[in-house]
C-alpha positions as MATLAB code, in Angstrom:
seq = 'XXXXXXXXXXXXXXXXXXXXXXXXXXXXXXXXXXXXXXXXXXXXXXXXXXXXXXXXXXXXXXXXXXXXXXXXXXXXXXXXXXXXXXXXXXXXXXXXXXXXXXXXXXXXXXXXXXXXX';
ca = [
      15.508   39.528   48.683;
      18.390   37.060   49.882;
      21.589   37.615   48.192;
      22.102   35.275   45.245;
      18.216   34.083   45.589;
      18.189   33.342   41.615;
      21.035   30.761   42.071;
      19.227   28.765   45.295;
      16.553   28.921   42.932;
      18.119   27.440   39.826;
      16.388   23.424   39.097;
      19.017   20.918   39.045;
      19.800   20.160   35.932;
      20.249   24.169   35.767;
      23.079   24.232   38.549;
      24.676   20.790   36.595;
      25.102   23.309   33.313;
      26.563   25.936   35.864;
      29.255   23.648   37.303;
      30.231   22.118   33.847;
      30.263   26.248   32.513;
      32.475   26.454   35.839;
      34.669   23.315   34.887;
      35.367   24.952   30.935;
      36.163   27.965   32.315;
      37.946   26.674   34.927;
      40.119   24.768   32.185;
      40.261   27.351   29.714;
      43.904   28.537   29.868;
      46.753   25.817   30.892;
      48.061   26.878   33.929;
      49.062   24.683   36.948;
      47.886   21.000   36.824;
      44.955   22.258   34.744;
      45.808   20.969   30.909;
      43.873   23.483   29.514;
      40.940   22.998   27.457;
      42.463   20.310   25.493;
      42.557   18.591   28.674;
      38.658   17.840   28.748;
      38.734   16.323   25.266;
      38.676   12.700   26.613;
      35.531   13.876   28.653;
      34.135   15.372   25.921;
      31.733   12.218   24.893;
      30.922   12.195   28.661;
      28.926   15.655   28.031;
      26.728   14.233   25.781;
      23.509   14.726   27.830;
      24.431   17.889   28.842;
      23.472   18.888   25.379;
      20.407   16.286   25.172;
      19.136   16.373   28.104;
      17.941   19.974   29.376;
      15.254   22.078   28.054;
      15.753   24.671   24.943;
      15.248   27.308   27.704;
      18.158   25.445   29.862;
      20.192   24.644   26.624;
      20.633   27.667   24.307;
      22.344   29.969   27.299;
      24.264   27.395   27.696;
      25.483   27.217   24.781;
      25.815   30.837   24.238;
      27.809   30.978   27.263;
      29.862   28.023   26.239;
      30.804   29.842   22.992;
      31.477   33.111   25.001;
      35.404   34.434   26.204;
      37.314   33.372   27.670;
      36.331   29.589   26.192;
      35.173   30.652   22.825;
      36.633   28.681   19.877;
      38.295   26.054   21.700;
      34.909   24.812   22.802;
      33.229   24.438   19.764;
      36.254   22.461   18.747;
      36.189   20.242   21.690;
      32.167   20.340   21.526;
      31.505   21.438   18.080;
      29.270   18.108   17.306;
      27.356   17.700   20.735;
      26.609   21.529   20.348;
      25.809   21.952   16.799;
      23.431   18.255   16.951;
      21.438   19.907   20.011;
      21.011   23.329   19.021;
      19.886   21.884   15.430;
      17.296   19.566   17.303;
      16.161   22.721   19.026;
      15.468   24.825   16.137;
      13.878   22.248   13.757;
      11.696   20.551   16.542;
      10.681   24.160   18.692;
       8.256   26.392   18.090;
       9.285   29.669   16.749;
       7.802   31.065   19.972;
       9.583   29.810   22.339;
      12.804   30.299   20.291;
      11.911   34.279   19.843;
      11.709   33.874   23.683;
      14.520   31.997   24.623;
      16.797   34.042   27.261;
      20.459   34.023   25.646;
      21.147   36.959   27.484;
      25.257   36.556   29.352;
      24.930   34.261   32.622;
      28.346   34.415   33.608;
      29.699   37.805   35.823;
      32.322   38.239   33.244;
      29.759   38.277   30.099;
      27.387   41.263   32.181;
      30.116   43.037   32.840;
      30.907   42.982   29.247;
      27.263   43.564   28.299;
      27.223   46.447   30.629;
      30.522   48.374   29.134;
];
């Protein structure tokens, strides 16, 4: 296959998640001009349909990667609301089938290496 044939094949609201996983992570220490995390909190209301918007299948890695190192805590403080509202929706208005198969396995290089050790 092409190298990194998954990614060209990734819908668009898929590759939007990617590049705002790439912005937190991007943001999550303070170094440079980068405020750290903290810095995104006047974005944060901004995000809203990233959690709204995509599909359970889209959503829940997301979140799971969201709440993975090196982010972690500081997200779901700076996202706690957004996250917590739209995983909620998903698990009160999704069938337990498609929860059971939801793929919330690490999408991030860092998170399979971890997965792998």
């Amino acid at each position: 296959g092409i190298p990194g044939e998954p990614f060209l094949r990734a819908s668009l609201p898929q590759q939007v998640l990617r590049l705002l996983l790439g912005v937190v992570y991007g943001h999550s220490k303070a170094v440079g001009a980068s405020e750290g995390l903290p810095g995104l909190t006047r974005y944060a209301a901004a995000w809203s349909p990233a959690f709204t918007r995509p599909t359970p299948s889209d959503l829940l890695p997301f979140v799971a990667a969201l709440l993975s190192p090196p982010a972690g805590g500081e997200v779901a403080r700076l996202f706690g609301p957004r996250m917590l509202g739209a995983v909620g929706s998903v698990v009160l208005n999704a069938p337990a089938p498609l929860l059971l198969a939801a793929d919330l396995s690490p999408t991030t290089p860092q998170q399979q290496q971890q997965q792998q050790q």
